[in-house]
N, C-alpha and C positions, 0 to 999 in steps of 0.2 A: 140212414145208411152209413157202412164202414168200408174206408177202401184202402185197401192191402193190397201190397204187391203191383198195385194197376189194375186190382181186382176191384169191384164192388159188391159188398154181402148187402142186402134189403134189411132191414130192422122186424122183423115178424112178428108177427103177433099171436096168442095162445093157440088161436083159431087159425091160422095158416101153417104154422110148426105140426098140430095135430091132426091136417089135412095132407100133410108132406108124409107124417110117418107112415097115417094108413093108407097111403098109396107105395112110399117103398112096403111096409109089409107084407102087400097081398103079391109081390116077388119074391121076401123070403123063402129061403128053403126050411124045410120042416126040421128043427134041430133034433140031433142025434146025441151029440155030447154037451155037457156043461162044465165048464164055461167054452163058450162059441168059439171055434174053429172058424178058418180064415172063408169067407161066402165061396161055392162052386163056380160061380158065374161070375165072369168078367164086367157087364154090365151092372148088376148088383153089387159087387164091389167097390166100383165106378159111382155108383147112385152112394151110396154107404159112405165112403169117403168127400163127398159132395157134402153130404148132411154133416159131416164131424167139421171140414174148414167152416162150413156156414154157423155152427154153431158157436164154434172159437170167436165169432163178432155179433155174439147175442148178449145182452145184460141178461140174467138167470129172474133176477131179483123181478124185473118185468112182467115173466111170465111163466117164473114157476109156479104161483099157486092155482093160475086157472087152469095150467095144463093138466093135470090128473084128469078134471070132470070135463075137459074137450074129448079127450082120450078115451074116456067111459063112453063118452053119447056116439063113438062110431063104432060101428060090429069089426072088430080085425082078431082074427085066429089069435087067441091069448097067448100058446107059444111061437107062437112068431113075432110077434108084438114085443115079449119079455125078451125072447134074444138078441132083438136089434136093442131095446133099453140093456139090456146089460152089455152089450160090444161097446157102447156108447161110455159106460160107467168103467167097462175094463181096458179099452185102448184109446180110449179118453185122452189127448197128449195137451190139452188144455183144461183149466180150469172151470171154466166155463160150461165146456163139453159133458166133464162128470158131473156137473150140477146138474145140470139139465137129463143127463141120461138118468140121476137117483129122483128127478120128477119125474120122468115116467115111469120108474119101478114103483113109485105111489099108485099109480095106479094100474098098470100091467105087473106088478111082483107078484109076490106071495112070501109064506116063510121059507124057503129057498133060498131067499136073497138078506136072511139077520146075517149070515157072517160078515157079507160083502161091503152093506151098509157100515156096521160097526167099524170093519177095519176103516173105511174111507172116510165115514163119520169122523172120527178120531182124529181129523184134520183140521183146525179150528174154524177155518172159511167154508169146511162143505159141514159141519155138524148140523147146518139149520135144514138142511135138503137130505139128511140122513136122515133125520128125526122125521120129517114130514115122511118120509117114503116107510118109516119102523111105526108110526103112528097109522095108516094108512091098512101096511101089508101082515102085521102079525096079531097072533091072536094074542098075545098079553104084552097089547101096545106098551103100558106101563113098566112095566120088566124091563123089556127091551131100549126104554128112552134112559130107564135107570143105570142098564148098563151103557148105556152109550155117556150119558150123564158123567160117571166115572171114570171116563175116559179122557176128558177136555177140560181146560182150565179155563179161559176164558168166554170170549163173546161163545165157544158155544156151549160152554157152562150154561149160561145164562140162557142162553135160548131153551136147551134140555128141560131146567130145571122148573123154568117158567111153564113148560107141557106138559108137570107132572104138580102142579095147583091142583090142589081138590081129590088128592087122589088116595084109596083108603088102605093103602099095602103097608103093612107096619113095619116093616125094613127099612121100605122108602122113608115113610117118614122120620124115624129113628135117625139115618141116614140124614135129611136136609137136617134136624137139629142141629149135629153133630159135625158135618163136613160139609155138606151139601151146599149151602148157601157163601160157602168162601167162593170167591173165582180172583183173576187177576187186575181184574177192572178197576170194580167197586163192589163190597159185599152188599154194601145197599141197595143195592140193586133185586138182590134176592134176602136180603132180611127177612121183607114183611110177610113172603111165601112160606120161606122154612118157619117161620111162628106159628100162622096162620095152620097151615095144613099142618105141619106138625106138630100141632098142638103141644106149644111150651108151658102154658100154663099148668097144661092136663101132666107133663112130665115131669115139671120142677116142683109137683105137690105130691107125686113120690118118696115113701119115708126113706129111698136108698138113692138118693142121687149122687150119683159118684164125681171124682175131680173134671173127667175129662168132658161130663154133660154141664156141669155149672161153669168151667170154661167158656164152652162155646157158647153157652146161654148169654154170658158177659159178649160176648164178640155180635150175637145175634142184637140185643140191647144197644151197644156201643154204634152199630150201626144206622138201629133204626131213630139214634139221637143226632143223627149225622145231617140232615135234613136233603138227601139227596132228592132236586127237583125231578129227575126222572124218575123217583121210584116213589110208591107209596112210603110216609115215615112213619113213627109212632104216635101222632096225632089219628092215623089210619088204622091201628091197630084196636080191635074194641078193648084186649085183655090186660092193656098197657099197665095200670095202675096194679092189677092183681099182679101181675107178673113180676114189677118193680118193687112191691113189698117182699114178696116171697124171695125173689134174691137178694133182697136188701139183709133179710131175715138165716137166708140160709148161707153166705159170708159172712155175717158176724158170727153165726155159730160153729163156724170153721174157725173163725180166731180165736175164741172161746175156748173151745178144747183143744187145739193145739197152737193155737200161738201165730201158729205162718200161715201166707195165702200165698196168690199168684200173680206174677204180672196182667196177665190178661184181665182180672178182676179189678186190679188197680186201674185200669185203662177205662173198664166198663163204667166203677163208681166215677170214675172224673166226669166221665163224658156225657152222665145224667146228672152229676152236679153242677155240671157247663150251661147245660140243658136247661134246669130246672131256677137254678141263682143268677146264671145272665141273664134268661128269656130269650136264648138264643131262636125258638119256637116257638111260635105262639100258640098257647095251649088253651083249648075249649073247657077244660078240667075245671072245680070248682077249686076258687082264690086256696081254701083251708087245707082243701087236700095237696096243693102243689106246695102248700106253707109246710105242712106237714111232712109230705116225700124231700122235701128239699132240704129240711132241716137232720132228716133220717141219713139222708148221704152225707149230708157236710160233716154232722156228726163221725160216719164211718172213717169217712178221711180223715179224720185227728188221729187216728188208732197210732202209737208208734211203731206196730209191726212193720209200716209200709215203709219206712226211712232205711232200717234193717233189710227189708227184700230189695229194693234197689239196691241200698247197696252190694249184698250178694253179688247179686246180677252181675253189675258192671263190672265186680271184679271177677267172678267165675268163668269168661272167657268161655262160655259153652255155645260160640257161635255166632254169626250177624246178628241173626235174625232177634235172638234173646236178646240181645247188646244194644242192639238197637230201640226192642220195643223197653228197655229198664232206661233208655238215655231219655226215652222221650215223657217218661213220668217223672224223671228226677226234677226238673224246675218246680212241677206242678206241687213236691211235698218240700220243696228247698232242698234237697241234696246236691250238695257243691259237685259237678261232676267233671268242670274240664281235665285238670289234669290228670285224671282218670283217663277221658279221652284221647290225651297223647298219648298215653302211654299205651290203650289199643292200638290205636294206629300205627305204632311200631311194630305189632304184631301182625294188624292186619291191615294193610296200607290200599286194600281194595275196597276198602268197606265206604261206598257214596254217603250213606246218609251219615255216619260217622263225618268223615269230612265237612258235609255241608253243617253240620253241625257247629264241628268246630270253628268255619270261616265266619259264621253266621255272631259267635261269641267270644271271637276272639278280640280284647280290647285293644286300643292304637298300640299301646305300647309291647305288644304280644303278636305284633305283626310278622317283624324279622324271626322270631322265634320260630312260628306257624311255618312261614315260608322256605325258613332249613332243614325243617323235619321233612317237607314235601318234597326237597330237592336230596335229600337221605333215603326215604322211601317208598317212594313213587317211582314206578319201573318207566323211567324218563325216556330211555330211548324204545319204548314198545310207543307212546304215545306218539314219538316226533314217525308220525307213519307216513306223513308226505302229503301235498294238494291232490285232492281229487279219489284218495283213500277213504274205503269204510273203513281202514286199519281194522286193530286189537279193541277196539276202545269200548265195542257197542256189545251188551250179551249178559248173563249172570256172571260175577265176578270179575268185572273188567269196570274199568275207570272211568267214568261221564264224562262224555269232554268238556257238561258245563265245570265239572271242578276245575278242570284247568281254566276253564274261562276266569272262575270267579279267585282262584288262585292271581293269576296274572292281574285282575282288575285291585287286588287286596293292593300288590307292589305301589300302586298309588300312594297308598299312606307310609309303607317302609322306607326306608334310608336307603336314599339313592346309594346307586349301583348293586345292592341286594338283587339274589334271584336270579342272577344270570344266565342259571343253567336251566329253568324254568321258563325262561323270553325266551332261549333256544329254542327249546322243545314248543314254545307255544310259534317259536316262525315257522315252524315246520308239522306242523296240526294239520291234520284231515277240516277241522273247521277253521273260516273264511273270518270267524268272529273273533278266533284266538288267534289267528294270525294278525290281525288287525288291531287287537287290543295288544298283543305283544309288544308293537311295532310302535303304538302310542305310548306304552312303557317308554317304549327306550327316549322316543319323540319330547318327553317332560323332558327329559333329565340334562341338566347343561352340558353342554358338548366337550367337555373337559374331562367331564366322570363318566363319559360313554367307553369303553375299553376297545383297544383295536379288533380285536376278538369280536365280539358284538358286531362290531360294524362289517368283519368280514362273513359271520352270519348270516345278516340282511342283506349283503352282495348275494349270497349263496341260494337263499330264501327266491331273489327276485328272479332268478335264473330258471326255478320250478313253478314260478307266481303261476298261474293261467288267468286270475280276473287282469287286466288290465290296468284298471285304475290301481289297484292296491301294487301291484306289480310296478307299478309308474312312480307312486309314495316311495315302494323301495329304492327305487336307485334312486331318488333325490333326496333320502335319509342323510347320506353325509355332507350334504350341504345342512340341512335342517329348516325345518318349521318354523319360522321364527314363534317364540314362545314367552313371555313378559308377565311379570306379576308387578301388580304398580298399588299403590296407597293414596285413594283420595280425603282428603284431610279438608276440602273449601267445597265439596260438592252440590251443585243448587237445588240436589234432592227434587228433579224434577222427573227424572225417571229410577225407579227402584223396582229391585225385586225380592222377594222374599219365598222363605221356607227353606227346606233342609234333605240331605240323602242319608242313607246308611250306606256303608264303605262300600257295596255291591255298585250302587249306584241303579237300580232297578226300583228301589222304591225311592220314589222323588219324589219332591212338589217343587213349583216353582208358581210365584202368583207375582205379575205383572200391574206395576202399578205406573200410569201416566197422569202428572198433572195432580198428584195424591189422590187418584181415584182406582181404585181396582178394575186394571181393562181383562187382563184372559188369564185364566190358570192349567195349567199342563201338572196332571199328578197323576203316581200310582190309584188305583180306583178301590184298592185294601179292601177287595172282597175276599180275597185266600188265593187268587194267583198274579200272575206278574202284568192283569189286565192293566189297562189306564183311561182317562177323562181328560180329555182337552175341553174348557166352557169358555164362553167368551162372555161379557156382561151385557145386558141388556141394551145399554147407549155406549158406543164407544167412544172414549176422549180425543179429542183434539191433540192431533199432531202436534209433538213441539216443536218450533222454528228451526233452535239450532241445528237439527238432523240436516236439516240443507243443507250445512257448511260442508256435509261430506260428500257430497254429490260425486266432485272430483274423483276422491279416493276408490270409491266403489265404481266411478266408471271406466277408469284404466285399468283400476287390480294390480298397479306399480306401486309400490313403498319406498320413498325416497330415505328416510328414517326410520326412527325406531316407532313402534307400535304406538308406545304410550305419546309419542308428539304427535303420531300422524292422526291417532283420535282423539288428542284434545279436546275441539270441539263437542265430540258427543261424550267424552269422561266429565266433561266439568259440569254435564245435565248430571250426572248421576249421583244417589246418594253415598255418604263416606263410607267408606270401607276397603275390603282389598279385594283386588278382583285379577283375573287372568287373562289375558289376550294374543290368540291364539289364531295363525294365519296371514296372508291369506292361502286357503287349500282347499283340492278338491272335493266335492259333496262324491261319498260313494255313486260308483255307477249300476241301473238308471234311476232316475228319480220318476216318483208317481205323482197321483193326485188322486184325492180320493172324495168323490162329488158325494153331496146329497143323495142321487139318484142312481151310485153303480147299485147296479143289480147287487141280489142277498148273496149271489152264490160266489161273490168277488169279496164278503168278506174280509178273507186274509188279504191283508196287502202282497204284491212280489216276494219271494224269498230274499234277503240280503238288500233290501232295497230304500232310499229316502223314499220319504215320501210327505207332501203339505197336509193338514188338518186343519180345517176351517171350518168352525161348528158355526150352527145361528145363535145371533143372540140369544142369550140363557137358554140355552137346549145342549147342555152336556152333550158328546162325540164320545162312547164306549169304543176302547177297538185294543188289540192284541197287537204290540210291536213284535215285528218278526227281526227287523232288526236293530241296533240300539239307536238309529238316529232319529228323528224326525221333527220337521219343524211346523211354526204355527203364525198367521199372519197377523199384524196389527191393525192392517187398513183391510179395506172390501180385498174378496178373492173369489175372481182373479180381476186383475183389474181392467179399466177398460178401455184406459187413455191408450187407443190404437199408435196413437202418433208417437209417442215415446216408446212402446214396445218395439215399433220398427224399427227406431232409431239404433235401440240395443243389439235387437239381431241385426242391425248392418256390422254394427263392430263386431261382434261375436265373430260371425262372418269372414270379418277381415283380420282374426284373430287376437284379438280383444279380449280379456277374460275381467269383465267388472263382476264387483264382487259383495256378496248378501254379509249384513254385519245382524250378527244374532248374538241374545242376550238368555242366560239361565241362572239359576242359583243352587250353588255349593260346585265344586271342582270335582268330584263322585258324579254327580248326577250326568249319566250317559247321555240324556236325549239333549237335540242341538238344542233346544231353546224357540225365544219368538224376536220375528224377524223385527229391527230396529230399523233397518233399511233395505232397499232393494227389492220390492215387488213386483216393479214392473223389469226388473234386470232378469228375476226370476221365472216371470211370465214367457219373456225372449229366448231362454236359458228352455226351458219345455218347446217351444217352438221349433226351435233348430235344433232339439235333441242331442244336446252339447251338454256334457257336465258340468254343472254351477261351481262358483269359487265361492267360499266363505269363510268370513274371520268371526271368530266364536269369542265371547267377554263371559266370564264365567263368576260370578261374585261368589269369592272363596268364603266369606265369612255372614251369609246372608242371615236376617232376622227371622225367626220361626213366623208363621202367620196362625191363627188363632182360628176355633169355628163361630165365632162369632163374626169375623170378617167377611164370612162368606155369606154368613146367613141374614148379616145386613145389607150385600152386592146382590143376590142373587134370589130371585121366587120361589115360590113353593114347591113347583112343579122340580125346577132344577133342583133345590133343596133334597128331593127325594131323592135322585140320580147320584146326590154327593154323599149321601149315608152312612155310608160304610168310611169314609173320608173320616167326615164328622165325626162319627162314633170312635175314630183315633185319636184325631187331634184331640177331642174331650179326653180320653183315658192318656193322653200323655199330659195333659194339663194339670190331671190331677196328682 
């Protein structure tokens, strides 16, 4: 049940909704006009308006598809029936409502009701209750999903196009070859459809295939190489192999008589050269025939026309969308393209994938550079839109506010005091993360080369803050973080860490070594998005002693000195190198925990949240950072020594802030790292639902780690989980 207002709606079900209508219907008045005019009767109105709040707290998804055939199995006067479903669909002032009112036009409509449908179909969240009610009510269902088909881009793209599998109208299918199967999703999703029914092979062995069917044919192909798990790929597809010759065939003979082809076709041969030479798929195909197709593409790709058409491209400025798709083949044939790229983005300084481009390849020394053009043309003060704004930022043609993120997080590597007007605009961002990353900006930088300006900024900022904690970071900004970069030169090498980041700092590894044994590794998970893997090793190593000498430190959270004296003790465990230390500060607020056993549908952690990761021994932990922190335990979690956790929250308590000492590798890499000490501080710190303090040790200059380290720590089972790891670290090895 849902309760509104102090009201309570019942949750219904197909069979009670369909028992509601045909008792208001058999009080409808007999309709005179269409569409329905306001009911005669008061009481009817009264009843009518009861059904529309109650259906405004129904999920649709529930029980639209049995309501049609509830609807059928009771006798209720057809137009009376149809006028209460169409009041329903037309003064509908909720979502929910017209869903539900286009399942019963499933089954009380008729053809009467294609316009109505259509029009309201043509909304991307009711197109799947349009389509059912146009499937249903008219006599050339297909026609009618066709046109509704063309109408929607997305999810209900997809749902249309998927109702019209199998279907023998040669429009339609002409139609999926051609357009049909694009939507804004994934076209893989509807690749294998638009092939299958419309018969690609039967059309690309036409002696007149023109440019804009061999395109799409590429885009249809391209996709079904794409191996999207929700949708059938071209392992599914029986005509694969015919089909792949035949365009392999009818591209070369396009360059043959004239010389030039198309982006699109460039995109298609990579992506079955990917296909077919990585084995990005595993393919049932016989060994000779995938030797042979493979060899037939790679071939095509030597052609020099393709170096020639990208370059075109990129310099003919004929739009994003071409600019984009010629950027993203230029590596693949070696055409040099960055400074190309600036030089669009002077032109077109909205252009995201541009940009993410360019941050993605811009070299250290090319940092300040990047950084001036973005603060030259980037519409700075549309972005600085304020806390708690959707601003300018979100839509076609407007600026991702990860590029400011990942702008801001570049400043890292740039020459202090660079960017200024870029931390500006990121204190003042609709996002919590580029406010935060700004603020860290400025937080390295020694407080000498921080500019008055700046700092009266971050005054200005904390004034609009509304989180709290960040809001709290600001005004203690001009005091500062204490923040130390130190050089161990005698270190006993008894704890080390290793691996490396790219300047994003998103894709990490960090692999924790205690006692020279590999205890947990925290890394990107290098399947193709910003997923990650926290494993821990099968036996965990032995505590090192010296970590007790800090007891002290972490249980007052007082610094009498400087960093690098007051962790003595735990820097002379570590191996040589240079490292950073950083704290003590607060952990974002709140922090989680995230058990074994939360249910599937807790997935996502918190929005903007810490949170612990503590996998089992060799059982890899998959999960999605929502925000960049997150830490990892060295001992059991959580722990159990009751008596020590009380002890903690009595000082918490009494206002005490002892403080978590966490370790990672490279100064890039965002996530906090695994915890060196304080787990039972941390335990307390959840208890009394008090923000934790922690000082962060970042080793700047850490050792890559290799996949043979892992694949000697760690079994089979985890072995597989690490995969895609694996399969990096080998191709950067080599």
């Amino acid at each position: 049940m849902t309760v509104s207002c102090g009201v309570v709606y019942p949750e219904l079900s197909a069979v009670e909704l369909s028992e509601w209508v045909a008792v208001l219907v058999s009080d409808a008045p007999t309709p005179e006009l269409d569409p329905p005019t306001t009911p005669p009767t008061d009481s009817f109105a009264a009843a009518l308006d009861s059904l529309h709040r109650t259906l405004a707290h129904q999920d649709p998804l529930k029980i639209a598809d049995d309501l049609p055939h509830e609807l059928r199995a009771r006798a209720m006067p057809p137009e009376r029936a149809r006028w209460v479903a169409r009041d329903l669909v037309i003064r509908g002032c909720h979502r929910n409502v017209v869903a539900l009112g286009m399942a019963m036009l499933g089954a009380v409509g008729d053809h009467r009701d294609r316009e109505l449908l259509l029009l309201l179909g043509a909304l991307d969240d009711l197109a799947r209750y349009a389509c059912d009610a146009l499937a249903r009510t008219q006599p050339d269902p297909d026609r009618a999903i066709f046109e509704l088909a063309r109408r929607v881009d997305g999810r209900g793209r997809i749902q249309t196009v998927q109702r019209l599998r199998g279907c023998a109208d040669s429009e339609i299918k002409a139609w999926l070859l051609r357009e049909g199967f694009r939507n804004s999703i994934s076209d893989g999703l509807l690749a294998h459809i638009a092939a299958e029914t419309g018969e690609l092979g039967a059309a690309l062995l036409d002696p007149d295939v023109d440019d804009a069917l061999l395109d799409a044919a590429g885009g249809i192909l391209e996709a079904l190489t794409s191996h999207d798990v929700s949708a059938p790929d071209i392992r599914s597809y029986p005509d694969a192999r015919s089909v792949l010759d035949r365009y392999a065939d009818l591209v070369d003979r396009r360059l043959e008589v004239s010389g030039r082809s198309t982006i699109p076709r460039l995109r298609c041969l990579y992506a079955v050269d990917r296909m077919l030479n990585q084995q990005q798929v595993q393919l049932d195909w016989p060994a000779e025939e995938v030797r042979r197709l493979a060899e037939r593409y790679a071939e095509l790709l030597t052609r020099p026309a393709w170096s020639e058409l990208v370059r075109t491209e990129l310099q003919s400025g004929e739009g994003q969308c071409a600019f984009n798709q010629a950027l993203d083949c230029a590596q693949v044939i070696g055409v040099e393209a960055y400074p190309v790229v600036l030089t669009h983005l002077e032109r077109e300084p909205r252009n995201r994938y541009a940009w993410n481009w360019a941050i993605r390849n811009t070299p250290l020394d090319g940092v300040d550079a990047l950084i001036e053009l973005a603060e030259r043309v980037l519409p700075l003060d549309e972005m600085a839109c304020g806390p708690g704004s959707t601003g300018s930022l979100a839509g076609s043609g407007r600026i991702d506010e990860s590029i400011l993120q990942r702008l801001l997080l570049m400043l890292r590597c740039g020459t202090v005091g660079s960017g200024l007007r870029l931390i500006e605009t990121g204190l003042f961002s609709s996002s919590p993360r580029s406010r935060r990353t700004a603020l860290r900006v400025l937080s390295r930088w020694p407080a000498q080369h921080v500019p008055v300006a700046a700092r009266a900024a971050v005054v200005a900022a904390a004034r609009v803050e509304p989180e709290e904690k960040l809001r709290a970071e600001m005004l203690t900004f001009t005091g500062g973080i204490p923040t130390e970069v130190v050089s161990i030169t005698d270190g006993a090498g008894v704890i080390d860490v290793r691996g490396e980041s790219d300047k994003s700092g998103w894709y990490s590894q960090s692999l924790l070594y205690l006692g020279g044994c590999a205890a947990a590794l925290d890394t990107a998970d290098y399947a193709g998005s910003v997923g990650r893997l926290v494993a821990r090793a099968p036996d965990r190593p032995v505590r090192p002693d010296g970590l007790d000498n800090l007891r002290e430190l972490t249980t007052t959270g007082r610094i009498a000195a400087d960093l690098a004296d007051t962790l003595e003790p735990l820097l002379n465990l570590l191996s040589n190198g240079t490292y950073e230390l950083r704290g003590p500060e607060p952990i974002s607020d709140p922090l989680r925990v995230r058990y074994d056993d939360q249910p599937a549908d807790s997935w996502w952690p918190p929005k903007f949240a810490w949170y612990v990761i503590d996998p089992a021994p060799d059982d890899p932990k998959p999960f999605y950072p929502v925000n960049e922190d997150l830490i990892t335990p060295t001992e059991p979690w959580p722990p159990t020594d009751s008596t020590t956790i009380d002890r903690y929250r009595r000082l918490i308590r009494e206002g005490g802030r002892p403080a978590l000492i966490t370790l990672r590798a490279g100064g890039d890499n965002i996530y906090s790292g695994f915890i060196l000490d304080g787990h039972h501080k941390l335990a307390a710190y959840l208890l009394e639902d008090v923000t934790p303090r922690v000082i962060r040790i970042a080793r700047l200059d850490p050792h890559p780690f290799d996949s043979g380290e892992l694949r000697r720590r760690f079994s089979d089972p985890a072995i597989q989980e690490l995969k895609w790891l694996l399969q990096w670290l080998d191709r950067r090895g080599r």
